[in-house]
N, CA, C and O atoms as a GROMACS GRO file, in nm:
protein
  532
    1UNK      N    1   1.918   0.412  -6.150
    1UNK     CA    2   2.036   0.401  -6.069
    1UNK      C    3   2.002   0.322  -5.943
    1UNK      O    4   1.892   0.346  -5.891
    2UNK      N    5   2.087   0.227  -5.884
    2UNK     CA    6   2.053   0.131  -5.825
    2UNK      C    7   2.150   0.200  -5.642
    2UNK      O    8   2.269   0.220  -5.661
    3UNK      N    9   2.122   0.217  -5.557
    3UNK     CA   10   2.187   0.262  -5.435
    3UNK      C   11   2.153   0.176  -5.302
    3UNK      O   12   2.039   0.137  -5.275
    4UNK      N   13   2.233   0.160  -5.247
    4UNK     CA   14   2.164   0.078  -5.132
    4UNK      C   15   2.192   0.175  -4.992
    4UNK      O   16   2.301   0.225  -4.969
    5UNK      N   17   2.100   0.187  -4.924
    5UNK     CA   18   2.131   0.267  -4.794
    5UNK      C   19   2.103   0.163  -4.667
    5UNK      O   20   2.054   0.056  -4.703
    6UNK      N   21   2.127   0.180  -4.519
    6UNK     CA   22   2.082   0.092  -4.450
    6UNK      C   23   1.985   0.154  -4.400
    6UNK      O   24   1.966   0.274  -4.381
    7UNK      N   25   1.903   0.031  -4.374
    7UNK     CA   26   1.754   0.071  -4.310
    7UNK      C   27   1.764  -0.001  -4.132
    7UNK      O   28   1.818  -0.108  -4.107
    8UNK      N   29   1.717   0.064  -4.057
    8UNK     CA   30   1.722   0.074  -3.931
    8UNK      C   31   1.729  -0.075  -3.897
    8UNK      O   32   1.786  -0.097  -3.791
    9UNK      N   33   1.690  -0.169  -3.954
    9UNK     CA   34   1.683  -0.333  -3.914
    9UNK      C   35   1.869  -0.344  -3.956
    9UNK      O   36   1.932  -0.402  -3.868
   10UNK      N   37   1.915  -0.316  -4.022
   10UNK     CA   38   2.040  -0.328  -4.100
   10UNK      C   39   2.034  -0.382  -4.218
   10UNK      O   40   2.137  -0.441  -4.249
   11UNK      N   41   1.933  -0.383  -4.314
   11UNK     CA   42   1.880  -0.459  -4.403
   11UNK      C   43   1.926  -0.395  -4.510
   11UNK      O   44   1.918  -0.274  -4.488
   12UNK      N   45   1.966  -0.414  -4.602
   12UNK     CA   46   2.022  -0.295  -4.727
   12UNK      C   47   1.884  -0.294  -4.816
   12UNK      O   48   1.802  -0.375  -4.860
   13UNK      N   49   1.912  -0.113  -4.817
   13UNK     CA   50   1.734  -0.065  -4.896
   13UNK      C   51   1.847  -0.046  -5.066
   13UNK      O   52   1.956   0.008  -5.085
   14UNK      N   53   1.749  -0.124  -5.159
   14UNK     CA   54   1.794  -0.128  -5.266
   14UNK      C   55   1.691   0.006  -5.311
   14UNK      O   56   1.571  -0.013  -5.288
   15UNK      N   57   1.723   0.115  -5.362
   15UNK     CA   58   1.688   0.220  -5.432
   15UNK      C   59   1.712   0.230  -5.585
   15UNK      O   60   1.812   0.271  -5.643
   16UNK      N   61   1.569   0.172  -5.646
   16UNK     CA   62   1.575   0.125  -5.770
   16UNK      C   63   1.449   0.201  -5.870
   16UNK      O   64   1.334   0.200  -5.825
   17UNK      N   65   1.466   0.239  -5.951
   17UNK     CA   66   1.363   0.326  -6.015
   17UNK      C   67   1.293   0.223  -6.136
   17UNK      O   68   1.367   0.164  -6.214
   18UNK      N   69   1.153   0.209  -6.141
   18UNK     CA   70   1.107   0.024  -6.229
   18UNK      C   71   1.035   0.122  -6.290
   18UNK      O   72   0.973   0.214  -6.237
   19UNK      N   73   1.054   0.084  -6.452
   19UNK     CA   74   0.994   0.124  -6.588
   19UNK      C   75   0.915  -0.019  -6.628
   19UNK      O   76   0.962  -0.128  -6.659
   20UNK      N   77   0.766   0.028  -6.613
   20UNK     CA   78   0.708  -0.144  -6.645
   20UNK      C   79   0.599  -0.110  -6.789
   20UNK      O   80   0.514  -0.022  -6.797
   21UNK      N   81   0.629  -0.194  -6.871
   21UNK     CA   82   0.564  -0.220  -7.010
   21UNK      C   83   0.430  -0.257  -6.923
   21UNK      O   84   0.413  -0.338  -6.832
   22UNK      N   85   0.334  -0.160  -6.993
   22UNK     CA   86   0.197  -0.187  -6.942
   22UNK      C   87   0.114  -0.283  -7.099
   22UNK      O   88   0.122  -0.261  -7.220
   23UNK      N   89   0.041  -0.388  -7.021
   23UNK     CA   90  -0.033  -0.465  -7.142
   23UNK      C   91   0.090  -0.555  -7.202
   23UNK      O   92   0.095  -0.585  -7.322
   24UNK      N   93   0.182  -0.593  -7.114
   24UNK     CA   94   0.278  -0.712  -7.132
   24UNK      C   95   0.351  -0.750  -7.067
   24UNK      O   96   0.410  -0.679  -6.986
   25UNK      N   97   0.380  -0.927  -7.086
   25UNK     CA   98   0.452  -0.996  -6.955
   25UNK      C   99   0.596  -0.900  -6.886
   25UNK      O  100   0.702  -0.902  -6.949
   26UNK      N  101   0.585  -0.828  -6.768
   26UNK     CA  102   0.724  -0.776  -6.719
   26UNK      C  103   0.775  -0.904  -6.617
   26UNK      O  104   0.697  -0.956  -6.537
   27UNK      N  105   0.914  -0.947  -6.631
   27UNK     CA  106   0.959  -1.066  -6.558
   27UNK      C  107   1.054  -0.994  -6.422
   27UNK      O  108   1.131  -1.050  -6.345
   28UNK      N  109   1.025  -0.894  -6.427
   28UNK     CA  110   1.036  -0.838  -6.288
   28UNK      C  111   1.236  -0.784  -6.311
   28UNK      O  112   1.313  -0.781  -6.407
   29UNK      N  113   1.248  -0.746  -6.147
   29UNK     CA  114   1.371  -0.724  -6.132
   29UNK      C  115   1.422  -0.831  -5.994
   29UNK      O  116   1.362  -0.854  -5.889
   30UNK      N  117   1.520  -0.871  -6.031
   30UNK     CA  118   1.583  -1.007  -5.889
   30UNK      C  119   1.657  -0.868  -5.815
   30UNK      O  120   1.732  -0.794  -5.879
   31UNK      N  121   1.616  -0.845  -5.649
   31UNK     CA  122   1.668  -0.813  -5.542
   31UNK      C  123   1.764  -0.897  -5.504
   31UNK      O  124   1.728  -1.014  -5.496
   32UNK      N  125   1.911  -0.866  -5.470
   32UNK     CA  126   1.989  -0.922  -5.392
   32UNK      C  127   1.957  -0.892  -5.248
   32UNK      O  128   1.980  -0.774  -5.222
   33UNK      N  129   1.910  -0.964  -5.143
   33UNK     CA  130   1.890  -0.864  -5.009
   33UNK      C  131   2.010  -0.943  -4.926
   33UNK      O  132   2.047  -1.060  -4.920
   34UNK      N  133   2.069  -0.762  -4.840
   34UNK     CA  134   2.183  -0.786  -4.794
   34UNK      C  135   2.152  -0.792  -4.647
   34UNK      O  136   2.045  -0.747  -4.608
   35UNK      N  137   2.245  -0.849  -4.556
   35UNK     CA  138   2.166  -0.876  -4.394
   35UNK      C  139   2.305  -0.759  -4.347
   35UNK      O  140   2.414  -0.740  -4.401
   36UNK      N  141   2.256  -0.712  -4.253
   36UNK     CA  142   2.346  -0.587  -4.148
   36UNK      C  143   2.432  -0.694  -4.168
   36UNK      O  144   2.409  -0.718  -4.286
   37UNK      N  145   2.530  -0.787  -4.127
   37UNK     CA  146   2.685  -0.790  -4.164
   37UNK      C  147   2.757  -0.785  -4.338
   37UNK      O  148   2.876  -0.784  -4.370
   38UNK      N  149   2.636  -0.782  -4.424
   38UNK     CA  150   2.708  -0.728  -4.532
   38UNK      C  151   2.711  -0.827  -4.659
   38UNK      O  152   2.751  -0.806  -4.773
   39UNK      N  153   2.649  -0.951  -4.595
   39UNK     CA  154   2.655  -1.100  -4.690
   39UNK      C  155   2.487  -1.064  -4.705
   39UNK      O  156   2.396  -0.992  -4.662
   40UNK      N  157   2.536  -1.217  -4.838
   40UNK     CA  158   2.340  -1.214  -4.867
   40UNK      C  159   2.248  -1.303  -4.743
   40UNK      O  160   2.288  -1.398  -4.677
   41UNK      N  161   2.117  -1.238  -4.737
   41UNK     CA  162   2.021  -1.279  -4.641
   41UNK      C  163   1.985  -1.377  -4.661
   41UNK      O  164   1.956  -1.377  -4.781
   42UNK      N  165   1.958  -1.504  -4.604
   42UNK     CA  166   1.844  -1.592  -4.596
   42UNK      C  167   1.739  -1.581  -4.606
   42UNK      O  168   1.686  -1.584  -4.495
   43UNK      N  169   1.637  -1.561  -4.726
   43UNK     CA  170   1.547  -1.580  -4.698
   43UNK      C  171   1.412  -1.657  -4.683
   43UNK      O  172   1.293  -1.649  -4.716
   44UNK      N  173   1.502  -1.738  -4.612
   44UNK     CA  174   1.400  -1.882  -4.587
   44UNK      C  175   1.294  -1.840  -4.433
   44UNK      O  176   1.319  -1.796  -4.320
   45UNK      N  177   1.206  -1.870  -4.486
   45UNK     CA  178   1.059  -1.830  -4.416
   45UNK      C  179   0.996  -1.732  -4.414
   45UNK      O  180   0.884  -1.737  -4.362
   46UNK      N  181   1.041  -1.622  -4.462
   46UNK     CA  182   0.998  -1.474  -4.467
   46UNK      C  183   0.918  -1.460  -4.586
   46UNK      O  184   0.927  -1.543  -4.677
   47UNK      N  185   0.837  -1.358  -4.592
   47UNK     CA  186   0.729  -1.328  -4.695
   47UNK      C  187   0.751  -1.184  -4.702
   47UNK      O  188   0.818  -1.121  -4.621
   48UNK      N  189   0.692  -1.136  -4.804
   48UNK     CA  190   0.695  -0.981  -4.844
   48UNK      C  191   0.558  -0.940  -4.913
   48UNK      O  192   0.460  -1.009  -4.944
   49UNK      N  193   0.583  -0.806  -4.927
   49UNK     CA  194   0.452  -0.767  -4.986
   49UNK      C  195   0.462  -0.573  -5.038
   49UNK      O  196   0.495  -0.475  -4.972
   50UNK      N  197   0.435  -0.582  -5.128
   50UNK     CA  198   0.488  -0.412  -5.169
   50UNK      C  199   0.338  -0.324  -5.279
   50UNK      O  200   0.257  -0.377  -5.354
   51UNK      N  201   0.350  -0.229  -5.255
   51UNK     CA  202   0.258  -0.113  -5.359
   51UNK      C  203   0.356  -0.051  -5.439
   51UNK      O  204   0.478  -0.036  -5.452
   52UNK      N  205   0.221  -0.016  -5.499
   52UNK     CA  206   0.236   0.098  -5.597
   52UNK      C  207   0.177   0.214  -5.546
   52UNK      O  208   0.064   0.177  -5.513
   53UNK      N  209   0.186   0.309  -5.526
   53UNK     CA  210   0.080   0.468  -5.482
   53UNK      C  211   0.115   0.541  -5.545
   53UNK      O  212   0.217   0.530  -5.614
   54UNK      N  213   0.040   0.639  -5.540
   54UNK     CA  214   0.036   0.778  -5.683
   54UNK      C  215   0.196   0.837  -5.623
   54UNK      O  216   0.288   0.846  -5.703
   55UNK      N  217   0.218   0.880  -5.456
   55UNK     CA  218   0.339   0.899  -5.415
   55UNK      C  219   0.298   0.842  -5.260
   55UNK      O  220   0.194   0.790  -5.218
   56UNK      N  221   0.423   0.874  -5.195
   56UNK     CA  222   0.449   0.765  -5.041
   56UNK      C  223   0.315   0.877  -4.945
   56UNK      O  224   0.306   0.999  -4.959
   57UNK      N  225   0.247   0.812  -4.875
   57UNK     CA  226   0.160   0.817  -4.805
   57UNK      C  227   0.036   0.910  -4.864
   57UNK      O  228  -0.023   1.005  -4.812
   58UNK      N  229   0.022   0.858  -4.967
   58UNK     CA  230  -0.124   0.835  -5.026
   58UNK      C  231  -0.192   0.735  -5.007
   58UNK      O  232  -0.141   0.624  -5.025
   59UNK      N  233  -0.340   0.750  -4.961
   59UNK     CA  234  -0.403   0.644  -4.948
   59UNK      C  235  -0.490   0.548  -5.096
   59UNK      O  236  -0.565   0.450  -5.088
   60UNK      N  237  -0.446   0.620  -5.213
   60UNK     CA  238  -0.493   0.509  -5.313
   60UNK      C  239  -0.382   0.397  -5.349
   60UNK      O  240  -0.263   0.417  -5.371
   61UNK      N  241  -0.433   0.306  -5.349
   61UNK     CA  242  -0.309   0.212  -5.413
   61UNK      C  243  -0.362   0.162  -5.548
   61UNK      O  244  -0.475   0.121  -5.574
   62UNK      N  245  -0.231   0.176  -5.648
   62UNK     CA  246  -0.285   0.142  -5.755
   62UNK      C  247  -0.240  -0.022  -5.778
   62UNK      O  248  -0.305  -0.086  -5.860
   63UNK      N  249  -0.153  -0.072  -5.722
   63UNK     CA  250  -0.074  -0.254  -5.721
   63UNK      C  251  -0.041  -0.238  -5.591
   63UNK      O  252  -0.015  -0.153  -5.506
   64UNK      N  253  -0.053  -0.379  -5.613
   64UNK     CA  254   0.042  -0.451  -5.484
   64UNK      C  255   0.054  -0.570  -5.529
   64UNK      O  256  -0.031  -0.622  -5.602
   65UNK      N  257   0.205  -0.648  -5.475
   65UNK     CA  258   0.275  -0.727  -5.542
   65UNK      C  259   0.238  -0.812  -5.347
   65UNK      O  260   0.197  -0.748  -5.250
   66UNK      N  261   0.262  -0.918  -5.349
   66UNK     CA  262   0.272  -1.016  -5.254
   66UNK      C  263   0.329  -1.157  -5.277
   66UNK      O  264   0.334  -1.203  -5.391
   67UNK      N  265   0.362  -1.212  -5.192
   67UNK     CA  266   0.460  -1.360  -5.194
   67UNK      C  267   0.301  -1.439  -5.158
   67UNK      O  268   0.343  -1.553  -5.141
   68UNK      N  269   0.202  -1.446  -5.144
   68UNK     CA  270   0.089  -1.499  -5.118
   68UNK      C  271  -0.038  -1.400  -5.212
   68UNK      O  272  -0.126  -1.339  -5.151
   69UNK      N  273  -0.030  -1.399  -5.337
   69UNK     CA  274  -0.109  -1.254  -5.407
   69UNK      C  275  -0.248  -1.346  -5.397
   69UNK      O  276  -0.272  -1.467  -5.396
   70UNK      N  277  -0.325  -1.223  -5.389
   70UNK     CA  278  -0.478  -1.280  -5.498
   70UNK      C  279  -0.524  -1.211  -5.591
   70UNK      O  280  -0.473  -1.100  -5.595
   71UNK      N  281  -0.583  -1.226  -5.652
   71UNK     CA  282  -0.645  -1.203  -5.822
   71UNK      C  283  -0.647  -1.091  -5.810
   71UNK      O  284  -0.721  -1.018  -5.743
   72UNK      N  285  -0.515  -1.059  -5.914
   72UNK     CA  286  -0.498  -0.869  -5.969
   72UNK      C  287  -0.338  -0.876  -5.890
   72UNK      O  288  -0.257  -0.788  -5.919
   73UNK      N  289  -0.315  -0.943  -5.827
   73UNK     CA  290  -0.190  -0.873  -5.790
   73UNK      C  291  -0.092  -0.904  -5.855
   73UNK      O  292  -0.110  -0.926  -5.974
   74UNK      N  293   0.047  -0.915  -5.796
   74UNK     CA  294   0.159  -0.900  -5.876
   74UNK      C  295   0.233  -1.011  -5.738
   74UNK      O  296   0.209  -1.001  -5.617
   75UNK      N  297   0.340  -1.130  -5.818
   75UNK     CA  298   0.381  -1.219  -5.746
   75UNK      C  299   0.553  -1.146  -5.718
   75UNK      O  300   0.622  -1.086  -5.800
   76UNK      N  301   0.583  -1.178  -5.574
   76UNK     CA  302   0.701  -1.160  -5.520
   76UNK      C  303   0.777  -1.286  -5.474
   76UNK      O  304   0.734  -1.316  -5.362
   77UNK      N  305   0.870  -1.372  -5.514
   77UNK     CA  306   0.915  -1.448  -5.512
   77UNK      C  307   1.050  -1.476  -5.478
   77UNK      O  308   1.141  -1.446  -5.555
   78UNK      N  309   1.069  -1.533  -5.365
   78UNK     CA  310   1.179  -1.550  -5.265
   78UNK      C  311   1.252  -1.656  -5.286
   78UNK      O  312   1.184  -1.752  -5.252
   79UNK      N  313   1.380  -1.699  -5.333
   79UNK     CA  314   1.454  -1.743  -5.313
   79UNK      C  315   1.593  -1.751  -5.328
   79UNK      O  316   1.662  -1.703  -5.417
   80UNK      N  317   1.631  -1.827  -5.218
   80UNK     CA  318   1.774  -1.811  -5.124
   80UNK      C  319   1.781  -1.691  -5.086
   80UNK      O  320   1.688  -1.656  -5.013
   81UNK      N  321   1.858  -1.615  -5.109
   81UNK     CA  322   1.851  -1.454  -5.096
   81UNK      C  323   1.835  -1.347  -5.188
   81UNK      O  324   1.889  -1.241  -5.156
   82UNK      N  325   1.776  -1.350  -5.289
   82UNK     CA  326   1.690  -1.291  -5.409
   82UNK      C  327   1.558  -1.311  -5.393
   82UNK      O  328   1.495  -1.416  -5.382
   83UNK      N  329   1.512  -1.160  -5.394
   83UNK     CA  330   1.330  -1.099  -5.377
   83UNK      C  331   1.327  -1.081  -5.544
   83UNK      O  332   1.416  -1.010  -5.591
   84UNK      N  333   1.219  -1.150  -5.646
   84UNK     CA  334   1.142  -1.119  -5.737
   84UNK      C  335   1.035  -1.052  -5.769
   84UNK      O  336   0.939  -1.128  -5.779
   85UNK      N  337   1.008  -0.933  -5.792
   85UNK     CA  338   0.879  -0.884  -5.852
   85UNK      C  339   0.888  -0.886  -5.965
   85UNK      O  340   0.986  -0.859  -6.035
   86UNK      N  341   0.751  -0.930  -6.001
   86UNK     CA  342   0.697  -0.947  -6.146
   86UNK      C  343   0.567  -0.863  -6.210
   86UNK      O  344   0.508  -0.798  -6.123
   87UNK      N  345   0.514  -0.852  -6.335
   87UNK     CA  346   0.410  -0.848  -6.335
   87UNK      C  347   0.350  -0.902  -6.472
   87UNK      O  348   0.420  -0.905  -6.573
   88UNK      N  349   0.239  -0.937  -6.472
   88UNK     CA  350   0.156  -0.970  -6.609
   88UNK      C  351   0.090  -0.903  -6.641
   88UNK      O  352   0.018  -0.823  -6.580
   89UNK      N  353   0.113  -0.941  -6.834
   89UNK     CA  354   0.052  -0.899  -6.927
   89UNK      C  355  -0.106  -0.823  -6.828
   89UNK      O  356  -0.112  -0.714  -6.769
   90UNK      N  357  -0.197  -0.912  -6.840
   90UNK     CA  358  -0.333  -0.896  -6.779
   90UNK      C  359  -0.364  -0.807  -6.637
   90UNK      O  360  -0.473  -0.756  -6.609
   91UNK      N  361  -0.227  -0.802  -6.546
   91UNK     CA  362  -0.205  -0.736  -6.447
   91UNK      C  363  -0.198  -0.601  -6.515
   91UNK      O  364  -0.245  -0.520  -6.434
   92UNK      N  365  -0.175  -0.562  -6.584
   92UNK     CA  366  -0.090  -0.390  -6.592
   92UNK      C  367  -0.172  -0.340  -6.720
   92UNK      O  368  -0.173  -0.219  -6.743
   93UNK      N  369  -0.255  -0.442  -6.819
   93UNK     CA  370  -0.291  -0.364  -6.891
   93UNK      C  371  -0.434  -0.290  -6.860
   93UNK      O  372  -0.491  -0.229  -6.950
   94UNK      N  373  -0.475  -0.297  -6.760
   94UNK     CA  374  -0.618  -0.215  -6.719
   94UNK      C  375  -0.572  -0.073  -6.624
   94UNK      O  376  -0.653   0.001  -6.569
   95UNK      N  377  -0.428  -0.055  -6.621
   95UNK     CA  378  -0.375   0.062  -6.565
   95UNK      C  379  -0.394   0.188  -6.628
   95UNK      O  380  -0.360   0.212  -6.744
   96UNK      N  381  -0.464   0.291  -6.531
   96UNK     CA  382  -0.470   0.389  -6.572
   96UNK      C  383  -0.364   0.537  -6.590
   96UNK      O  384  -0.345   0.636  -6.660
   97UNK      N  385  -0.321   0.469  -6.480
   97UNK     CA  386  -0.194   0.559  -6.353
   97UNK      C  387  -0.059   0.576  -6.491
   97UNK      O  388  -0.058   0.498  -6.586
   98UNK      N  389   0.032   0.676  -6.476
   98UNK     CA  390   0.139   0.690  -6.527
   98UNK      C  391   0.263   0.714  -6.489
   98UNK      O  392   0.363   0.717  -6.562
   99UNK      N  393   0.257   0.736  -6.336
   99UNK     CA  394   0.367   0.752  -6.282
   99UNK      C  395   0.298   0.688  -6.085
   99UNK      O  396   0.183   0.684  -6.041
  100UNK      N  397   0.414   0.655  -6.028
  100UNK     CA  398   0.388   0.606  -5.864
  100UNK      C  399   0.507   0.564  -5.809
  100UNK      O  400   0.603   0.538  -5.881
  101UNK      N  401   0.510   0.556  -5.698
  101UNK     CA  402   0.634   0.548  -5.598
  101UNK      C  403   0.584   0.370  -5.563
  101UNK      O  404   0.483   0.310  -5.599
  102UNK      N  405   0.691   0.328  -5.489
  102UNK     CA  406   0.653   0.175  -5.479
  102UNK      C  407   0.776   0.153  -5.346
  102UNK      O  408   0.871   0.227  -5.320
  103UNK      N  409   0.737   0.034  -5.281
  103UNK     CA  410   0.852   0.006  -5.213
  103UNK      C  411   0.783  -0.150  -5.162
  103UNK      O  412   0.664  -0.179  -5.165
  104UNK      N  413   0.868  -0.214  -5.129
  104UNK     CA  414   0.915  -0.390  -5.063
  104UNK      C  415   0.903  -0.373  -4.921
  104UNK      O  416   0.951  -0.268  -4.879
  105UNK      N  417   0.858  -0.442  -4.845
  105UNK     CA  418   0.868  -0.473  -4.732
  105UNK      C  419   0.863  -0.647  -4.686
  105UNK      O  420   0.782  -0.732  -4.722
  106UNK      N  421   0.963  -0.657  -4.610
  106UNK     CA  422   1.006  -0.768  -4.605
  106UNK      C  423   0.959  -0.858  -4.451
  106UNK      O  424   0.949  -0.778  -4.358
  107UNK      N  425   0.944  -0.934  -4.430
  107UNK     CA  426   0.882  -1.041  -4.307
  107UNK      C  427   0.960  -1.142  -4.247
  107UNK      O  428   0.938  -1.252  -4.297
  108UNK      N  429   1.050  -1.140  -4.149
  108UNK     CA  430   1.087  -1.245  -4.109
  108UNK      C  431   1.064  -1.206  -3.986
  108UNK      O  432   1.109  -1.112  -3.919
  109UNK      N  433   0.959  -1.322  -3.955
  109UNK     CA  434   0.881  -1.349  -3.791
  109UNK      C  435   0.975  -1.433  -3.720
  109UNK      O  436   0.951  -1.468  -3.605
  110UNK      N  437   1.109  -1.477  -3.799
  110UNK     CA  438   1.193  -1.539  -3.721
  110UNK      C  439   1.310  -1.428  -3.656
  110UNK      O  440   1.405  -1.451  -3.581
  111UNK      N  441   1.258  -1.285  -3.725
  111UNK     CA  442   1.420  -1.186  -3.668
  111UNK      C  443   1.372  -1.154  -3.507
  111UNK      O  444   1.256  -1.166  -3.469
  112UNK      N  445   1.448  -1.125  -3.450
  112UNK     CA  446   1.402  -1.073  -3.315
  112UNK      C  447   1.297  -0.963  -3.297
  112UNK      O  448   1.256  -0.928  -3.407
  113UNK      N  449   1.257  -0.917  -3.227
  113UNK     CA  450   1.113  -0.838  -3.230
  113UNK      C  451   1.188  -0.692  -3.234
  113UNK      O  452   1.280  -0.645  -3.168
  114UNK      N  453   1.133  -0.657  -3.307
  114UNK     CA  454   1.165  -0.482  -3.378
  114UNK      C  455   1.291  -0.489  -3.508
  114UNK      O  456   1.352  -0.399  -3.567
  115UNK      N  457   1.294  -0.611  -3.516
  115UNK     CA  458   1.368  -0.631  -3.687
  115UNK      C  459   1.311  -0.738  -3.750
  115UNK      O  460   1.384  -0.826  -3.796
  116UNK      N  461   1.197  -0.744  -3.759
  116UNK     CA  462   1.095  -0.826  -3.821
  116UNK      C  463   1.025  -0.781  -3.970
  116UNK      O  464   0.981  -0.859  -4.054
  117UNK      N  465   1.027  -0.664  -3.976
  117UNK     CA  466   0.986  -0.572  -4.105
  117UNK      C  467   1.108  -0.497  -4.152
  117UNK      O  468   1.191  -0.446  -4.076
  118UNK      N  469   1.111  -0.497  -4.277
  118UNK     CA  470   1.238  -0.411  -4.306
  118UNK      C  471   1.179  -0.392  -4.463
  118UNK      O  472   1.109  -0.470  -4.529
  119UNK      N  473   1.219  -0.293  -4.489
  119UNK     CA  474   1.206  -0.227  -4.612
  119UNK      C  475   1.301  -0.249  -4.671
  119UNK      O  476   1.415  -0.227  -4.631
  120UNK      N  477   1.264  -0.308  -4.803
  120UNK     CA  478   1.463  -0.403  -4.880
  120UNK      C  479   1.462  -0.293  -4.994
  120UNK      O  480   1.569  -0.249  -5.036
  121UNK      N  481   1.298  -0.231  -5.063
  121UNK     CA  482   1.331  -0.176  -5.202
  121UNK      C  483   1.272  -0.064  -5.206
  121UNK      O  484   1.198  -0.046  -5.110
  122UNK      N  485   1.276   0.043  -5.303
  122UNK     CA  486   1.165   0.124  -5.267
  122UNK      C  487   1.258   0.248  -5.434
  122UNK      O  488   1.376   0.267  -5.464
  123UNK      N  489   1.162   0.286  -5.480
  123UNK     CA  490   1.174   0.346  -5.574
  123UNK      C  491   1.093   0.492  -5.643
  123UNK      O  492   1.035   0.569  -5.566
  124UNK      N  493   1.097   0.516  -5.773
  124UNK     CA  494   0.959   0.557  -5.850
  124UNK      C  495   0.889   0.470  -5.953
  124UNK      O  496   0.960   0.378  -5.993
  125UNK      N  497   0.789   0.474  -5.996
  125UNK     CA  498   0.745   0.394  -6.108
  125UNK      C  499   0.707   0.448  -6.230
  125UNK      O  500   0.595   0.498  -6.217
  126UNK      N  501   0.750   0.461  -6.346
  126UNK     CA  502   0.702   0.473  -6.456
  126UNK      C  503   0.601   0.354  -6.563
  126UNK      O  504   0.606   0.231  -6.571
  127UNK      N  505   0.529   0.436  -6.622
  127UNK     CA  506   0.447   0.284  -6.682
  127UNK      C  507   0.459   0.296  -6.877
  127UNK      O  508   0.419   0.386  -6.950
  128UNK      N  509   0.495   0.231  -6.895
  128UNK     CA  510   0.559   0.264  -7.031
  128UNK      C  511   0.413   0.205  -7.110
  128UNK      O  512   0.365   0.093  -7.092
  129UNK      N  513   0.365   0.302  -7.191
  129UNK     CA  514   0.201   0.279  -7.226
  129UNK      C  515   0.188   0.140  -7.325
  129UNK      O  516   0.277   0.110  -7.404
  130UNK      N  517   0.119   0.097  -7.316
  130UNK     CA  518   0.102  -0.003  -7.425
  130UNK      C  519   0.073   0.088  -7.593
  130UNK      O  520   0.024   0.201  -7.595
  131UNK      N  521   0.099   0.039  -7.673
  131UNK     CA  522   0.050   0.103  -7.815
  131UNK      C  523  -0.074  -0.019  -7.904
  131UNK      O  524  -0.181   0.009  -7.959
  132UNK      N  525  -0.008  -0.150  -7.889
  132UNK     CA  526  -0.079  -0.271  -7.949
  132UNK      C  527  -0.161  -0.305  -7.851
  132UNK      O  528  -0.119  -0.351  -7.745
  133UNK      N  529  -0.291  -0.284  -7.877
  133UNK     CA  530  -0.412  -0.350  -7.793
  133UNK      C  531  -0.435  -0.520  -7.807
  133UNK      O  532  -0.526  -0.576  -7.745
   0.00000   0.00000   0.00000
């Protein structure tokens, strides 16, 4: 079930629950992100970056997705006003984990100072096991 609440920047938090096929290409889910007056956001120049954790303020992380990833992560991909997470085959099939909480956090160093971070997504995670090795 998909809900949007506002988050203190005015940013609409998409509340989305992601079932990801482990040990195969997942092409993600497209975020609409909404700006405090209610239209879609720009998101030209901003970057993001999000986990996976067993639940919210645990210190293991099992993923993290980024708009700048390095080897092992998971790509987040911005454009116009749609956030992409994805993940690969090769990404998810060395997962051990079966369940985790996850959430988006979003970057625009162009918003005024104290609405620069905003949390757009945030969910639970299920990992749907691979069977074919």
């Amino acid at each position: 079930m998909v809900m949007t609440q506002c988050s203190p920047s005015g940013l609409g938090v998409l509340v989305f629950d992601l079932v990801i096929p482990q040990g195969a290409d997942w092409p993600g889910i497209n975020y609409p992100i909404i700006g405090p007056d209610g239209q879609p956001y720009d998101l030209t120049g901003c970057s993001t970056r999000g986990q996976i954790r067993p639940h919210p303020g645990s210190d293991e992380i099992y993923f993290t997705w980024s708009t700048s990833p390095t080897v092992g992560q998971g790509l987040i991909t911005l454009t116009g006003t749609t956030l992409n997470i994805r993940i690969l085959a090769e990404e998810s099939a060395p997962w051990t984990f079966a369940q985790g909480a996850y959430d988006i956090l979003l970057n625009n160093p162009a918003a005024p100072v104290g609405l620069r971070i905003s949390r757009v997504a945030m969910g639970s995670v299920t990992v749907s096991p691979e069977v074919t090795q």
